[in-house]
C-alpha positions as CSV (number, residue, x, y, z in Angstrom):
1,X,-12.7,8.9,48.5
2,X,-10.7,6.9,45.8
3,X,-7.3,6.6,46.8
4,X,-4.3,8.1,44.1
5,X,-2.8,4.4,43.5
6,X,-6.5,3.6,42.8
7,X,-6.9,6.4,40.7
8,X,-3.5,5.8,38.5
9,X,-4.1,2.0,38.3
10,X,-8.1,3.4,36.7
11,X,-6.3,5.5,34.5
12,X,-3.9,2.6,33.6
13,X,-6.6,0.2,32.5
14,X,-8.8,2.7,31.4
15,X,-5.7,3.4,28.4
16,X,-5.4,0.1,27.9
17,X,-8.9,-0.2,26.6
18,X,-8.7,2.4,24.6
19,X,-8.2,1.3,20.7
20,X,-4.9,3.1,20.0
21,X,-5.1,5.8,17.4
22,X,-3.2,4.6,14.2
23,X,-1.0,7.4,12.3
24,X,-2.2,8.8,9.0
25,X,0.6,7.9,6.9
26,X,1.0,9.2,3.2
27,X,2.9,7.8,0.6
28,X,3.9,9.0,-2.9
29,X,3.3,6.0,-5.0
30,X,5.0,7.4,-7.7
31,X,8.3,7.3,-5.6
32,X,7.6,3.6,-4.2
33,X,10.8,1.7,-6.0
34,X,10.2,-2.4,-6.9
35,X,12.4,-3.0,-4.2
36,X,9.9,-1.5,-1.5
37,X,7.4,-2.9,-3.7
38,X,8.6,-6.5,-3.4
39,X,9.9,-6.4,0.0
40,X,6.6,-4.9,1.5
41,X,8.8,-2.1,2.9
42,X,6.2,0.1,2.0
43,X,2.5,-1.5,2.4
44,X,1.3,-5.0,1.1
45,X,2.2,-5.7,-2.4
46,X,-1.5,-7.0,-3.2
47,X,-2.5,-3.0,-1.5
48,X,0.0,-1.3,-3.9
49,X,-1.2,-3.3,-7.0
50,X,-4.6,-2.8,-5.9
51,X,-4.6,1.0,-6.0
52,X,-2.0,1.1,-9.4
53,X,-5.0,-0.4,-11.2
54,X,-7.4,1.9,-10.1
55,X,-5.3,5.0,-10.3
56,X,-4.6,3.9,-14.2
57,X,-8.1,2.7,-14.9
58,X,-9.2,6.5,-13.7
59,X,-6.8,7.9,-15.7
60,X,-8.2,6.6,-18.5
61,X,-12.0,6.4,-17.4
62,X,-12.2,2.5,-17.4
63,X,-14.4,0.8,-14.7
64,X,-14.0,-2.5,-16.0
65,X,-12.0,-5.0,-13.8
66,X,-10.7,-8.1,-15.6
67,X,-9.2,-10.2,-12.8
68,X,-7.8,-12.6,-14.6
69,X,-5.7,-10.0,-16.7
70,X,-5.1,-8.1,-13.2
71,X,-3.3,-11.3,-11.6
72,X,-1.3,-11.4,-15.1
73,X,-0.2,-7.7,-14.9
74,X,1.1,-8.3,-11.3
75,X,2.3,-11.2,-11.8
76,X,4.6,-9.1,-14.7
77,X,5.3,-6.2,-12.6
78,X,6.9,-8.9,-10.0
79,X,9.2,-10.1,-12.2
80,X,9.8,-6.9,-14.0
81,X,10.7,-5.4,-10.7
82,X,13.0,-8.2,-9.5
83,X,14.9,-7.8,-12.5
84,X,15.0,-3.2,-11.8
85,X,14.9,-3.4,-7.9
86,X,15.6,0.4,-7.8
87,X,13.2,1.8,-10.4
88,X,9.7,3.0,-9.6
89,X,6.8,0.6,-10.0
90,X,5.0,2.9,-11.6
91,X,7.6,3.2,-13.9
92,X,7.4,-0.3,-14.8
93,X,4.0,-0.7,-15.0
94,X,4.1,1.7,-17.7
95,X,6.9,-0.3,-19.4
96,X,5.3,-3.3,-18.9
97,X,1.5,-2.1,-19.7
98,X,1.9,1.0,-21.6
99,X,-0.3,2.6,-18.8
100,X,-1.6,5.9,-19.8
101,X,0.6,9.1,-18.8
């Protein structure tokens, strides 16, 4: 018969071994302010970027990637938002890119 201190110390290793279960987390990106943006308060900066382009390629049904001209535009954003800490990124990549609405 396993002993209780056996059983708790199973249990105890047994949870260890287990992968922990990461939270869903969702974020607005439309609320995300250059601040968070720069200051990866929020996710990676290269993450945010990453999913700005796609959400404004979709809007406008463009597939093509053009990575030189993406490492450009986020180059811009950066500097744009250290210059408007407390605006929204999206906001200034419309400024900056005239992204469609």
């Amino acid at each position: 018969m396993l002993e209780p201190k056996h059983f708790i110390r199973g249990l105890a290793l047994l949870s260890l071994a287990m992968p922990a279960a990461q939270a869903q987390v969702q974020i607005d990106a439309s609320k995300i302010t250059c601040e968070q943006y720069l200051l990866f308060k929020v996710a990676d900066p290269r993450d945010i970027s990453i999913w700005l382009s796609g959400y404004y390629h979709g809007k406008t049904n463009n597939s093509v990637l053009e990575v030189q001209a993406f490492k450009d535009h986020v180059e811009k954003l950066k500097s744009y938002c250290r210059a408007n800490l407390q605006e929204p990124v999206m906001k200034g990549v419309e400024t900056l890119l005239g992204a469609a609405k």
